[in-house]
N, C-alpha and C positions, 0 to 999 in steps of 0.2 A: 594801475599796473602793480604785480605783484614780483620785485626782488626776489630771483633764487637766489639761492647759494649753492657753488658747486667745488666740489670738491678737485684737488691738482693732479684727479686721475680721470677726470672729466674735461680736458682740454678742447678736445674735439669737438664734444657739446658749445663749449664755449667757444671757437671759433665757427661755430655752427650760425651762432648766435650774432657773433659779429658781421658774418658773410650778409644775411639777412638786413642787415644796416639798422643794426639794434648798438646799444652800449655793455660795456663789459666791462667792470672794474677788475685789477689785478694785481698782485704785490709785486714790486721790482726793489732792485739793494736798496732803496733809498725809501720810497714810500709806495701807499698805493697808487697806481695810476687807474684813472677812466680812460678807457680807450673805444676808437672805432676807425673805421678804415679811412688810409691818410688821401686813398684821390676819389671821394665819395664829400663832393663839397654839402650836398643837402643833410648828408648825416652828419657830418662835420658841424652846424648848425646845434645838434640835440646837447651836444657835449654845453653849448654856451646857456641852451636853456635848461639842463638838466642843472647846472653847474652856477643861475647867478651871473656868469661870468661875460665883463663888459666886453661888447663884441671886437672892440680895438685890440684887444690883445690875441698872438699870434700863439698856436697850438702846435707844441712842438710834436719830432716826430720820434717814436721808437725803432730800430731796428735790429735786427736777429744776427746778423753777423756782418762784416766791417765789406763782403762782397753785394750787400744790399742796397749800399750806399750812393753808387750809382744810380738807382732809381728815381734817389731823390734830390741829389744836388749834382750840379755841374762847376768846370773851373776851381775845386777847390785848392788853396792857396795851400802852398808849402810847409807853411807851419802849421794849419789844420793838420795836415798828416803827421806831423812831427807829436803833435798834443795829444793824438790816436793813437800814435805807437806806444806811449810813456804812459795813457790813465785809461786806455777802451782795453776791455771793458771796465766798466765804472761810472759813477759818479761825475761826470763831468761830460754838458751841453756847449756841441756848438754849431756856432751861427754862421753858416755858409752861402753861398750863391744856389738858389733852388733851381730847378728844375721845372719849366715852365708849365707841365703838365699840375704840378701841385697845384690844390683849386684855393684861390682869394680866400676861402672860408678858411682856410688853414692858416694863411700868411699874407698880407696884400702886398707887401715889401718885393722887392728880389731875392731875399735872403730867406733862411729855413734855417731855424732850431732843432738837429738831430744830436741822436746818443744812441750808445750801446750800454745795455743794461748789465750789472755784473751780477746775477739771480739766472740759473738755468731754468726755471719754473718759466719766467717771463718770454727767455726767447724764445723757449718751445712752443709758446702757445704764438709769438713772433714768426717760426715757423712756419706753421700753420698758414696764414692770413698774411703774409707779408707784412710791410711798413703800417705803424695804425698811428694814427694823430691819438696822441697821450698827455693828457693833464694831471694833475693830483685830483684823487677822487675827495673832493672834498666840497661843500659850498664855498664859494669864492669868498667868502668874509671870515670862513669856520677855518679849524684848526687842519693839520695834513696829517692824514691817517696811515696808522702802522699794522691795525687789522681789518679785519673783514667787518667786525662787528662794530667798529668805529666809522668806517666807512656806509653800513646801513644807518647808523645814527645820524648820519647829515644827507643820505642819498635815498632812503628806501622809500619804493613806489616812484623813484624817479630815473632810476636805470632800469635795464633788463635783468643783468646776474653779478654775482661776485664769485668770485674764485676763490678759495679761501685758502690759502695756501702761508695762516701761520702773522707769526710777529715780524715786519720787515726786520732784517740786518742792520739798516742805517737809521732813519729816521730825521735827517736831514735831505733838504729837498738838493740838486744836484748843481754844483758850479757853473756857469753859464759864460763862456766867451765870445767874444764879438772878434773871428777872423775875416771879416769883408773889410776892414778898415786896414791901412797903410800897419798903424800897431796895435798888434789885438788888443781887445780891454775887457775888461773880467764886467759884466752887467751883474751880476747876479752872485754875490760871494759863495754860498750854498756851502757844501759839505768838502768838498779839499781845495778851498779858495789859499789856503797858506802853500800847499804843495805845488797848485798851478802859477801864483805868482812866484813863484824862487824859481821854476822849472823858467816862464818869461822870461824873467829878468837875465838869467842865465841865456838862453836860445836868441835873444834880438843884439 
């Protein structure tokens, strides 16, 4: 397989790409992500083997704007919305009651891993394609890539394209909260882990 690279005026290609149930790496605030579409459980599947990545772990989801989110979880508890008003878009995942249509290959749990990315490149091409199950484009052992070219360095001949859209903004992977439980709890410190715990402690 041969790795393009395409450029962030090439979106369409790229969600061309994705429709086809291909992978597509892509920069969002934080890092690159690999992505492919979130209710497509057999291509859900390539991200694990593309990626290393042990099949136990759940593949969170991207989405384009905060009216998408309905597609993918239901029930979400009150301070999920509260945490959305204060940091989406941004840097900060979280863990909701999904939405039964999400296939096992995504999450085998109840719950789903979503965000809003604060990068207009990412949710245009979110646009496009709807919700897409998104990892750090990286080997699961390897470090988390901030461009395109770091990202063929652990990925080429193993995805379809990259989008090359530059040095990410953050370079820290994104906070991650556990709102199914009675008191959320931060899983995943990531990148505004001091912001989302003062905003808790503050909110409960």
């Amino acid at each position: 397989m041969i790795t393009q690279i395409l450029a962030p005026t090439q979106l369409d290609r790229a969600a061309e790409i994705l429709r086809a149930q291909r992978l597509v790496a892509f920069p969002t605030d934080t890092v690159y992500g690999l992505g492919t579409l979130a209710f497509d459980g057999s291509t859900v599947l390539k991200l694990y083997v593309a990626k290393e990545r042990p099949p136990e772990k759940a593949i969170p989801i991207l989405i384009a704007d905060i009216a998408d989110l309905d597609h993918v979880a239901l029930d979400i508890p009150p301070i999920a919305y509260r945490l959305m008003e204060t940091f989406w878009p941004g840097a900060l995942t979280l863990v909701v009651p999904k939405q039964p249509q999400i296939p096992i290959e995504v999450s085998t749990t109840d719950s789903i891993a979503v965000r809003l990315p604060d990068l207009e490149l990412a949710r245009e091409l979110l646009r496009r394609t709807g919700p897409l199950a998104v990892t750090s484009a990286n080997r699961s052992t390897g470090p988390n890539p901030r461009t395109a070219q770091e990202v063929l360095d652990q990925l080429a001949g193993r995805i379809d394209a990259i989008v090359d859209g530059g040095q990410t903004p953050g370079g820290i992977p994104s906070t991650v909260v556990d709102c199914t439980q009675r008191t959320p709890a931060i899983l995943r410190e990531g990148a505004w882990a001091d912001r989302v715990r003062d905003f808790l402690q503050h909110a409960l």
